[in-house]
Kinemage of the C-alpha trace (Angstrom):
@kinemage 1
@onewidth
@group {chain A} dominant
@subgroup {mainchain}
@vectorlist {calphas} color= white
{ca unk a 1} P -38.312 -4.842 14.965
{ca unk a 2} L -38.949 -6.816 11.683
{ca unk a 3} L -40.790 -4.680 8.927
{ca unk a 4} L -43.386 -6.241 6.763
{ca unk a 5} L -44.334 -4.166 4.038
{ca unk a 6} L -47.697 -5.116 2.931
{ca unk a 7} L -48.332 -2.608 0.297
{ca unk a 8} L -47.197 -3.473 -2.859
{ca unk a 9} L -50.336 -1.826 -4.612
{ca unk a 10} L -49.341 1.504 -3.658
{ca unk a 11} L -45.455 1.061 -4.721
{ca unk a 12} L -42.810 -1.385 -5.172
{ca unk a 13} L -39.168 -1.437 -3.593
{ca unk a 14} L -36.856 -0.824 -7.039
{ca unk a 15} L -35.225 -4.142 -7.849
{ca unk a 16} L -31.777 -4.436 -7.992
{ca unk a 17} L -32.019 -5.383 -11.799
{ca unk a 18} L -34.022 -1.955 -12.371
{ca unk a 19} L -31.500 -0.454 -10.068
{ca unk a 20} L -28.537 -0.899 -12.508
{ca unk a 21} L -30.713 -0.403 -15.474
{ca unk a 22} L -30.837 3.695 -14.344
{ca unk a 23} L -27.726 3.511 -12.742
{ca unk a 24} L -26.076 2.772 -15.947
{ca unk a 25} L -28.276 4.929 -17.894
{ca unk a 26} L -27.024 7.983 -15.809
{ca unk a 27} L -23.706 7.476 -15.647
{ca unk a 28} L -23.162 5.518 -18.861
{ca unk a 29} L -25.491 6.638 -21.846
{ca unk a 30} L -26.401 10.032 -20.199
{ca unk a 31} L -27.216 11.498 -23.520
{ca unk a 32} L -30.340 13.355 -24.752
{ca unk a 33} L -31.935 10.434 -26.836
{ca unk a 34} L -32.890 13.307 -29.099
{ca unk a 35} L -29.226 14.759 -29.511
{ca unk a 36} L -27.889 14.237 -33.446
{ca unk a 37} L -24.022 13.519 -31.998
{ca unk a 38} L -22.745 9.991 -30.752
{ca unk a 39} L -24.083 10.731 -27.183
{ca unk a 40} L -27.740 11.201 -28.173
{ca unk a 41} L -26.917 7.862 -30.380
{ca unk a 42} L -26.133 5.629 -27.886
{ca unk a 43} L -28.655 6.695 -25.549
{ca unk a 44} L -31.359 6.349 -28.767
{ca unk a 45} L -30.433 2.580 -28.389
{ca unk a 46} L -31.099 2.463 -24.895
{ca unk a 47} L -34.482 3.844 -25.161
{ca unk a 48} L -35.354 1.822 -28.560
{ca unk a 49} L -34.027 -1.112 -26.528
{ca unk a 50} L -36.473 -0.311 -23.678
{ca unk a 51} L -39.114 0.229 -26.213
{ca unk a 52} L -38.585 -3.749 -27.415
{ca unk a 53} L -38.405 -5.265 -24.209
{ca unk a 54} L -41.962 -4.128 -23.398
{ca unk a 55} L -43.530 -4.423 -27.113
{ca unk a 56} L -41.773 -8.010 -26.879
{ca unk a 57} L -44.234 -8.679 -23.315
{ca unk a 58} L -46.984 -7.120 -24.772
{ca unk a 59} L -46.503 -8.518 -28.191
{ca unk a 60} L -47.393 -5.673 -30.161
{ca unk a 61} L -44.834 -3.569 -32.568
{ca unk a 62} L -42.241 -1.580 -30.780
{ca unk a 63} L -43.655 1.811 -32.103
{ca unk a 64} L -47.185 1.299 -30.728
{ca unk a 65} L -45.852 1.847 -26.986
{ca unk a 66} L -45.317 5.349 -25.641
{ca unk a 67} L -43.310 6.514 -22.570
{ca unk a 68} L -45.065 8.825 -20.468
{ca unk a 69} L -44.254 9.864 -16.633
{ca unk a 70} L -46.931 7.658 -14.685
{ca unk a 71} L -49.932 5.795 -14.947
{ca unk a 72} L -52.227 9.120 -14.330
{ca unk a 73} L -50.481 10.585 -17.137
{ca unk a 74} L -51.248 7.862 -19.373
{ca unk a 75} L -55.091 7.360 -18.407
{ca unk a 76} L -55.253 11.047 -18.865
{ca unk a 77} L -53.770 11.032 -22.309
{ca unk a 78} L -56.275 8.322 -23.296
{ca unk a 79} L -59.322 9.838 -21.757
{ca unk a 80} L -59.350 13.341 -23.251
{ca unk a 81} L -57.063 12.154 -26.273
{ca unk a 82} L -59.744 10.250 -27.492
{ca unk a 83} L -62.484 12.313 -25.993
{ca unk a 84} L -60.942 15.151 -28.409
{ca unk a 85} L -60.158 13.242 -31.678
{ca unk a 86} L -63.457 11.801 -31.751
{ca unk a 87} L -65.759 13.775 -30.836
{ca unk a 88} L -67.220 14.329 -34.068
{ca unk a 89} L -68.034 11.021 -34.333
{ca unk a 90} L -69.939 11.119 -30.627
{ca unk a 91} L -69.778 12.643 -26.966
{ca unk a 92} L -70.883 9.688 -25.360
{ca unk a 93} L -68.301 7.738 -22.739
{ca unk a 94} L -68.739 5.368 -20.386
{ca unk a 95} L -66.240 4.565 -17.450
{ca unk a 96} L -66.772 1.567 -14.642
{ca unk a 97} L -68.171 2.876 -11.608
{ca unk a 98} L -65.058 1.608 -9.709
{ca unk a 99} L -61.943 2.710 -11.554
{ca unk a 100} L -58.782 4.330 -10.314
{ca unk a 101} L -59.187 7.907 -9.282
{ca unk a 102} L -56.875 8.980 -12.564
{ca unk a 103} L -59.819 7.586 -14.900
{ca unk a 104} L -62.533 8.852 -12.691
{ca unk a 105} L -61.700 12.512 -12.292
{ca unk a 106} L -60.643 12.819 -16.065
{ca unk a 107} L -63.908 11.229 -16.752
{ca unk a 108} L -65.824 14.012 -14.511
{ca unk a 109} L -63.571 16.821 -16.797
{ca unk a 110} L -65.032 15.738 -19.739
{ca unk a 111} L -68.440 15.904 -18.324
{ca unk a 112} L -68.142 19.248 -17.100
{ca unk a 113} L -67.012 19.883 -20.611
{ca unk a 114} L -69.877 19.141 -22.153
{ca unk a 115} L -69.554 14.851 -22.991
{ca unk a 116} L -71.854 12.435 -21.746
{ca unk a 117} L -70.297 10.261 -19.217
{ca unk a 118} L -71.933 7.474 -18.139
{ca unk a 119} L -70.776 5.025 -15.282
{ca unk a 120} L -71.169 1.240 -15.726
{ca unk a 121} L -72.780 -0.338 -12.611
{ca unk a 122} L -70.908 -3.344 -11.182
{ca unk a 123} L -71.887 -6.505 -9.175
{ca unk a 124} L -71.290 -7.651 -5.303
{ca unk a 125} L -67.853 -8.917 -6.565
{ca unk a 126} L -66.643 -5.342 -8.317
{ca unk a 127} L -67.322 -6.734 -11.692
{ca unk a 128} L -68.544 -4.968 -14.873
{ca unk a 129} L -72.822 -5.641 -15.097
{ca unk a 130} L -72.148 -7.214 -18.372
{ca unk a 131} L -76.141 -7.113 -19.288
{ca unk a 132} L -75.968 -3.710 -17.950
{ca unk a 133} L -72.846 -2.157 -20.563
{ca unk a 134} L -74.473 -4.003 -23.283
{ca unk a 135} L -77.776 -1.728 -22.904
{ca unk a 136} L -75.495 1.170 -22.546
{ca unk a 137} L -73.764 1.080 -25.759
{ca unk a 138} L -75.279 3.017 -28.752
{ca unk a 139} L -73.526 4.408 -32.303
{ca unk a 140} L -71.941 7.853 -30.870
{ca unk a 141} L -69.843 5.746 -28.075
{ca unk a 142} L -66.201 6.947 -28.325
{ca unk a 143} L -64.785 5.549 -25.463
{ca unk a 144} L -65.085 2.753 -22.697
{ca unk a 145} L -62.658 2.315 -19.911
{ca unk a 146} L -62.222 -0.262 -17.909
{ca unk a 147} L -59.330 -1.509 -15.625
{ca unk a 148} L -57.922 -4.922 -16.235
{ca unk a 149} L -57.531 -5.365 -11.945
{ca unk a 150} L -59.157 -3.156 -9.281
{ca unk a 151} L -56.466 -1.637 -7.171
{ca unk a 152} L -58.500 -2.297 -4.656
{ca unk a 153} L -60.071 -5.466 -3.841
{ca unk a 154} L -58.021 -7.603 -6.802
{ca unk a 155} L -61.081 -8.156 -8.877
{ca unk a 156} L -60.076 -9.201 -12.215
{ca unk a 157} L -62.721 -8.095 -14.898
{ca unk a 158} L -64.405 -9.513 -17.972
{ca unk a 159} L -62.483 -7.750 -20.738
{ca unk a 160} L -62.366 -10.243 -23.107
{ca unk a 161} L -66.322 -9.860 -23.222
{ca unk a 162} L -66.522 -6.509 -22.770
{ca unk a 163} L -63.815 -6.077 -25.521
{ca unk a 164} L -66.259 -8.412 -27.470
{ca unk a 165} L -69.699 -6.757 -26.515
{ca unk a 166} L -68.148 -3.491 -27.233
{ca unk a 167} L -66.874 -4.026 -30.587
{ca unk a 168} L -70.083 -5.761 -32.231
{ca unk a 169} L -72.608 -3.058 -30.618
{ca unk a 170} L -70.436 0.159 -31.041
{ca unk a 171} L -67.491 -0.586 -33.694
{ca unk a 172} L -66.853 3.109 -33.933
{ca unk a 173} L -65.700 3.331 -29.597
{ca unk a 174} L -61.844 2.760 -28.343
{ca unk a 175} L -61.371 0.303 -25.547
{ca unk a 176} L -58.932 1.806 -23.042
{ca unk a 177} L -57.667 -0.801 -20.248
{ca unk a 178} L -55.912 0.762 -17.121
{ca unk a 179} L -53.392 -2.670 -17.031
{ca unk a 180} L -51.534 -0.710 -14.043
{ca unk a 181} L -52.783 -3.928 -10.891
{ca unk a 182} L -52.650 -6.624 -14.175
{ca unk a 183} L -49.350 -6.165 -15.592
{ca unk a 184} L -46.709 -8.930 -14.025
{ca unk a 185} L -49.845 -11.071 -12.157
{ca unk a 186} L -51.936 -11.764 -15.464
{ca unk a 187} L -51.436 -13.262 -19.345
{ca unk a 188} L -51.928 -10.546 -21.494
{ca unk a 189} L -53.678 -11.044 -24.530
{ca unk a 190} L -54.302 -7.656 -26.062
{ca unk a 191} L -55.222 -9.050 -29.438
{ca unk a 192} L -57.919 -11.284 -27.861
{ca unk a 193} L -59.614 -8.479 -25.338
{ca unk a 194} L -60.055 -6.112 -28.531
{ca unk a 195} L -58.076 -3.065 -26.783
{ca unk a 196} L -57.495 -0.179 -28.255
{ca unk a 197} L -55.533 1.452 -25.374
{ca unk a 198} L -53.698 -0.213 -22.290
{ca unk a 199} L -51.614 2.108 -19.331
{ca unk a 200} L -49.353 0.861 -17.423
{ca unk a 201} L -47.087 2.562 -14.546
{ca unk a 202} L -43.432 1.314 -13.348
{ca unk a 203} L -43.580 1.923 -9.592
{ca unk a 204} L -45.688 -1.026 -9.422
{ca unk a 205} L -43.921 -3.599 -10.726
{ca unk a 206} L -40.350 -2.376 -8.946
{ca unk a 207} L -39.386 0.103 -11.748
{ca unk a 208} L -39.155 3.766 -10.278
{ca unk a 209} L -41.281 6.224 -9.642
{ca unk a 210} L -42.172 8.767 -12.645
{ca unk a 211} L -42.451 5.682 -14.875
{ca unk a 212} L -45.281 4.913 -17.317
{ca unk a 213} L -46.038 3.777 -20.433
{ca unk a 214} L -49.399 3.403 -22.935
{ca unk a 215} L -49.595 1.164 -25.570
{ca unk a 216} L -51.907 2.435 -28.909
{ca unk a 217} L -53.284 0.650 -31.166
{ca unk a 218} L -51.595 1.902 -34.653
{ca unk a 219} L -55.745 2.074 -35.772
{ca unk a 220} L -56.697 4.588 -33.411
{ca unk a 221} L -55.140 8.481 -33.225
{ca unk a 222} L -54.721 10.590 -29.939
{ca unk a 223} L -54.512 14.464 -29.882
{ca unk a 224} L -51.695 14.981 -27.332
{ca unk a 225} L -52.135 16.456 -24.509
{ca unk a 226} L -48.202 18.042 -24.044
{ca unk a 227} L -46.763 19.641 -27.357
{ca unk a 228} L -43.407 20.908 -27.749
{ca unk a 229} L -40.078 19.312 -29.076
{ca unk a 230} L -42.201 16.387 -30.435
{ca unk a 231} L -41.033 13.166 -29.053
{ca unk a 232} L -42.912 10.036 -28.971
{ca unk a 233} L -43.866 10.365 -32.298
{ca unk a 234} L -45.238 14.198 -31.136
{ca unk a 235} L -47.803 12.022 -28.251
{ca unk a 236} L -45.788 12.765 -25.130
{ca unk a 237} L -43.589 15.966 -26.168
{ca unk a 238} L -40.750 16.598 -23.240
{ca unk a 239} L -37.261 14.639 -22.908
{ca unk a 240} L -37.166 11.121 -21.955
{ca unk a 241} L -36.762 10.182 -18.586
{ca unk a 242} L -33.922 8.086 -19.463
{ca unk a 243} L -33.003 6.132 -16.271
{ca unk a 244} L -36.770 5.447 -15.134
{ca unk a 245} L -37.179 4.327 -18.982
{ca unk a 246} L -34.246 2.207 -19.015
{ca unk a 247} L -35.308 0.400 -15.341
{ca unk a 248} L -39.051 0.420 -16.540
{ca unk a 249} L -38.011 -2.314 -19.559
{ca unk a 250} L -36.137 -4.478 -17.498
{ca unk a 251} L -38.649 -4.487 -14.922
{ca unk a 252} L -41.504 -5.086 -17.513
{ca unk a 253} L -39.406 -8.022 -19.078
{ca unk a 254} L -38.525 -9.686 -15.480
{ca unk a 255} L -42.686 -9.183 -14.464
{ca unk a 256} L -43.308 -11.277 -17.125
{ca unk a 257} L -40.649 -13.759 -16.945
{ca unk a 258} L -41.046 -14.756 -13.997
{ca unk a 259} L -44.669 -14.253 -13.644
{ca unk a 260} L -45.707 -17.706 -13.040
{ca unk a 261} L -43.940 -17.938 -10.031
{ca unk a 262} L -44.560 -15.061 -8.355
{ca unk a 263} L -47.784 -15.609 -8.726
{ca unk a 264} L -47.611 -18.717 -6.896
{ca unk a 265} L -45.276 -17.632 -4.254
{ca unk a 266} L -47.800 -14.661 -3.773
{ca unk a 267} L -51.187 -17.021 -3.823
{ca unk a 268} L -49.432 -19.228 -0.656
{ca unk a 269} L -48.949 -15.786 1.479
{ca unk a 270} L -52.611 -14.478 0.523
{ca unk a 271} L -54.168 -17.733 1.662
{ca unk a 272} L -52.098 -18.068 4.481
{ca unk a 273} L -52.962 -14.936 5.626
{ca unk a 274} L -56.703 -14.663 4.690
{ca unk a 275} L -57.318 -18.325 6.612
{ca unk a 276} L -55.426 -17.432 9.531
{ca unk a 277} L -57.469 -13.918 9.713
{ca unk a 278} L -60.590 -15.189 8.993
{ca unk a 279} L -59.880 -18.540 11.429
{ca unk a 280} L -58.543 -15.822 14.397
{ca unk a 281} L -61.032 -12.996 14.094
{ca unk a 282} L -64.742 -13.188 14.072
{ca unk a 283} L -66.780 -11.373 12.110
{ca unk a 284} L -64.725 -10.307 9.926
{ca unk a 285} L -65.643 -9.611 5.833
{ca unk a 286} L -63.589 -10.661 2.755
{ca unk a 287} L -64.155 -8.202 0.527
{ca unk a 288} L -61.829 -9.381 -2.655
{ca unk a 289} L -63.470 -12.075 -4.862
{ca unk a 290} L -62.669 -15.803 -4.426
{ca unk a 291} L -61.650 -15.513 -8.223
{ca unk a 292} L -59.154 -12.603 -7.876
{ca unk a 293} L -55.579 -11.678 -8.500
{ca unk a 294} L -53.167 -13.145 -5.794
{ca unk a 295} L -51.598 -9.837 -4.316
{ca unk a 296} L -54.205 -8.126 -3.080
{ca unk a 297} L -56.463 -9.382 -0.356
{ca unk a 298} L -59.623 -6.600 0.959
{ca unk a 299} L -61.060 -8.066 4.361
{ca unk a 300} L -62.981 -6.007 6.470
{ca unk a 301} L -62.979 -5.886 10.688
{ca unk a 302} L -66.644 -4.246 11.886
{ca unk a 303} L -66.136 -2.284 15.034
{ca unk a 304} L -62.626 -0.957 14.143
{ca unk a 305} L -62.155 1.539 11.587
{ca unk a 306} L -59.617 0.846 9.202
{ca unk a 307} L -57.210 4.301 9.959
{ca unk a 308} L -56.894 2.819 13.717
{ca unk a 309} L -55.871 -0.539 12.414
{ca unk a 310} L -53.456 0.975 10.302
{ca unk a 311} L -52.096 2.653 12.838
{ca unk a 312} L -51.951 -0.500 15.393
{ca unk a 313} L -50.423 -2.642 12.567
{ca unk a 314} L -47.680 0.426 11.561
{ca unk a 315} L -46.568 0.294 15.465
{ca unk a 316} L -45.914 -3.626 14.920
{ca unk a 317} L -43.612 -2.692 11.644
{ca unk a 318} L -46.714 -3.874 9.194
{ca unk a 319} L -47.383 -1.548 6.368
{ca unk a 320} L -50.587 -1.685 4.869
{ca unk a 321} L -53.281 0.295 3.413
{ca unk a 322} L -56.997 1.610 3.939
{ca unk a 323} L -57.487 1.294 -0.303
{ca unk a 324} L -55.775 3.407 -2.770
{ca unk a 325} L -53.021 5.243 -1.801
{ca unk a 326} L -53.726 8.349 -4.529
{ca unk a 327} L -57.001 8.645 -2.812
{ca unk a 328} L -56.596 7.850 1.119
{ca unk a 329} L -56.158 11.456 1.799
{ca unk a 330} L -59.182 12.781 -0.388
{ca unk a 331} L -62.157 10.196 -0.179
{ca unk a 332} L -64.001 9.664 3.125
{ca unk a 333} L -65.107 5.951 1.857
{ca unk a 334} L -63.881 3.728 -0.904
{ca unk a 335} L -66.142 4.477 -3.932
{ca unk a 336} L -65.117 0.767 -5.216
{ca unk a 337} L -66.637 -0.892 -2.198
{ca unk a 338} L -69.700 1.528 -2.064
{ca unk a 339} L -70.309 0.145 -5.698
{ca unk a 340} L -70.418 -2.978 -4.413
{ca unk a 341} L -73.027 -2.344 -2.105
{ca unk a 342} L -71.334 -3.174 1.011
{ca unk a 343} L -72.705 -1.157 4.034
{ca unk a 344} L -71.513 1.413 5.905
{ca unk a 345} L -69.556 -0.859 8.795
{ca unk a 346} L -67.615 -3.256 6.727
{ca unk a 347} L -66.369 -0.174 4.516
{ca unk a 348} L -65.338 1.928 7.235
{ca unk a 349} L -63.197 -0.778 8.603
{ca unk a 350} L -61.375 -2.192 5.352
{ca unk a 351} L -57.864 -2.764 4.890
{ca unk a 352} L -55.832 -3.502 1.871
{ca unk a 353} L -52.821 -6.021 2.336
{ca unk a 354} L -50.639 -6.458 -1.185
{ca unk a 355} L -48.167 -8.442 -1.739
{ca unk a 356} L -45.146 -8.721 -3.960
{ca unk a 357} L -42.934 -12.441 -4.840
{ca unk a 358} L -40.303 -10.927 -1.994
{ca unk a 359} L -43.182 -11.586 0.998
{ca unk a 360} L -43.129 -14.378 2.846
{ca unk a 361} L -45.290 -17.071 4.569
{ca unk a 362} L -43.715 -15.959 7.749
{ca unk a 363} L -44.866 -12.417 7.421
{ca unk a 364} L -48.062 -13.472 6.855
{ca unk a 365} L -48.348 -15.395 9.926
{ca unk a 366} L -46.710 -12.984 11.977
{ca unk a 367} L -49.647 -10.116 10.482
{ca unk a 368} L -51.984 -12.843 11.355
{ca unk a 369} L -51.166 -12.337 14.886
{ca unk a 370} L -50.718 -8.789 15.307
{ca unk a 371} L -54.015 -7.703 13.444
{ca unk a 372} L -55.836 -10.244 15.516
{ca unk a 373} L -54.276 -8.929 18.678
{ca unk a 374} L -55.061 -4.980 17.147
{ca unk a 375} L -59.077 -6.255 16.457
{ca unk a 376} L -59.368 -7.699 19.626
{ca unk a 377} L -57.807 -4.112 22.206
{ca unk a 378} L -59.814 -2.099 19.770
{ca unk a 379} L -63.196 -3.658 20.207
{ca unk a 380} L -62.737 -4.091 23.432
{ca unk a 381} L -62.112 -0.083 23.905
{ca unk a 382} L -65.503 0.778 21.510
{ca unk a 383} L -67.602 -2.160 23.123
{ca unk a 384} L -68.057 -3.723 20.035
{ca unk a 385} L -69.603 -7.242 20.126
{ca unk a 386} L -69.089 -9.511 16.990
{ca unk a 387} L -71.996 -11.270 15.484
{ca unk a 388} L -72.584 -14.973 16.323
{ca unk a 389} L -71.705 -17.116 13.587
């Protein structure tokens, strides 16, 4: 049986260029990048050279990016690094109503802990209530996060103008952007959207797991949160993962590269699949934006709850999800589509597809077919009658 894997969101497959990148890290320059001998030399190249590669994509200066172990990692450091250098200046926060779970439960920390935290209502799409943040902002404002992609539905938000917005009503705040869904599918123009902050994490773009990286603005200052032997400039204390590191630049530089088309090779199998599902199934609810990125596609099938589907489409060798994979075993519905105001039925019964440049037209048309044939035998079973169109 042919697999179709479906859920590039949650993790990539390791590239074979990424692959070698570790592989020759471990067996090759398996020195402590710290070490003072000719060991920890060469393997101080390596990691300087991964350092480039990404500062290069980014185009920002080599020592503004830091290596961390994920994405979580990374929003964490930004969250209650800033929350803790700054808060003289201000306890006041605000966070979009739909971010990742690693921004969200940071965010609830620092409430607990005595900040204001404020969450920025979003519209029917998933996007930032630009009216809405602009009322929010005031002078003691040290921090507003917002992702560059939802991991969830694709929708790619305003932050040029919220970058904007943010900087002539509250100079003082940092703009973090969670970049994780962005990175590889996306121009980025960090200069232009006014960040301060940007996270990014590996495993999504087919580096390894335990792979992440933040980029700081050389303006702004973070209190760590891991001290010890002091590397990364004292930010991230703790030896380099070396390997993940070394895979992590190549796959950063090869996102970007070859960007362009991979995005187009990703836009044929999202349209291909979202006509043929919306053409073979009635009643059935796009959920991702019209104007979103091309590897994720949302879409909604009333009457059959999205686990079941899952399970139907896993027993045909199609992989997908129910939303985001660090919270499908904690949340009982997506808070992303809840912000949206979407009722009760259509998020109950959504389901994530996301793609990478390796899927094909032919897997899409062959999901087309089994989800319709999964819809159809499970509304049948719960006597569910789709709405006339």
């Amino acid at each position: 049986m042919q697999e179709i894997y479906f859920d590039n969101c949650a993790t990539t497959k390791v590239s074979q260029q990424a692959k070698d990148a570790a592989i020759a890290a471990m067996e090759e320059s398996y020195g402590n990048p710290s070490s003072l001998h000719g060991m920890g030399v060469q393997a101080g190249r390596m990691l300087a050279e991964a350092r480039r590669k990404i500062a290069a994509v980014l185009k920002v200066k080599e020592e503004e990016i830091y290596f961390t172990s994920c994405a979580t990692e990374a929003n964490n450091t930004a969250l209650f690094g800033v929350a803790r250098t700054y808060a003289r200046l201000g306890k006041k926060i605000l966070v979009s109503s739909v971010e990742h779970l690693s921004v969200l439960e940071p965010a609830k920390q620092l409430a607990e802990l005595g900040y204001e935290v404020l969450f920025i209502p979003v519209d029917n799409y998933g996007k930032v209530d630009l009216k809405c943040f602009e009322t929010m902002l005031s002078d003691d404002v040290i921090l507003v996060s917002v992702q560059l992609v939802n991991n969830e539905t694709g929708t790619i938000q305003p932050v040029e103008e919220i970058g904007r917005i943010l900087k002539e009503k509250a100079p003082q705040a940092c703009f973090h952007i969670d970049m994780v869904q962005g990175l590889g599918k996306l121009p980025i123009e960090l200069v232009r959207w006014k960040a301060d902050i940007v996270t990014v994490s590996g495993h999504k773009i087919h580096a390894p797991k335990g792979t992440g990286f933040f980029w700081l603005n050389s303006t702004c200052r973070l209190l760590p949160l891991i001290y010890g032997g002091g590397q990364e400039k004292n930010l991230r204390s703790g030896t380099q993962n070396m390997p993940g590191i070394c895979a992590m630049g190549v796959a950063v530089e090869l996102a970007e590269r070859e960007r362009e088309a991979n995005v187009y090779r990703m836009q044929i199998v999202k349209n291909v699949l979202q006509e043929g599902l919306c053409c073979r199934i009635k009643d059935c609810h796009v959920n991702s934006p019209v104007d979103g990125v091309p590897h994720i596609l949302n879409i909604s099938f009333p009457g059959v709850r999205s686990e079941v589907l899952m399970h139907y489409l896993e027993e045909a060798g199609i992989y997908v999800s129910s939303g985001s994979a660090c919270s499908s075993h904690k949340e009982k519905k997506s808070h992303v589509l809840s912000a949206m105001g979407l009722s009760d039925d259509v998020i109950d019964s959504a389901i994530r597809f996301s793609f990478c440049a390796q899927n094909t037209v032919e897997e899409a048309k062959i999901a087309v077919e089994a989800t319709a044939k999964a819809v159809k035998e499970v509304r049948a079973l719960m006597g569910y009658r789709p709405a006339k169109r």
